[in-house]
C-alpha angles and dihedrals in degrees: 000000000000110000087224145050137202111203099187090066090046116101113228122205133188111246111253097218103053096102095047083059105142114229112221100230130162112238129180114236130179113239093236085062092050096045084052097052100038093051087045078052101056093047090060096031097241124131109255101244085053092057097041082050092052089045098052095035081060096045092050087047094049086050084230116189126215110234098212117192117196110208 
């Protein structure tokens, strides 16, 4: 390890991942959701808040819209 640096030869790069940064939110789910995911979970060996992420992160890219029926 050198006992100097000099920062002007460095080369500095932006880090990749710093528009993928997860924001920590709360967020209401029903039980039977949860239930749902964390059992879907299990079965890939992912944690459960990974898997609800990738499915709403998909769903956001794929611009997917809710039919909502009111009955």
């Amino acid at each position: 390890m050198r006992e100097e640096y000099n920062i002007n030869e460095l080369n500095p790069r932006k880090n990749p991942y710093s528009k993928k940064l997860k924001k920590q939110i709360t967020i209401n789910i029903n039980e039977e959701t949860i239930e749902y995911f964390k059992e879907m979970a299990e079965k890939n060996g992912i944690p459960y808040q990974t898997l609800i992420n990738m499915y709403l992160t998909d769903c956001a890219e794929s611009k997917r819209e809710l039919k909502i029926a009111w009955v």
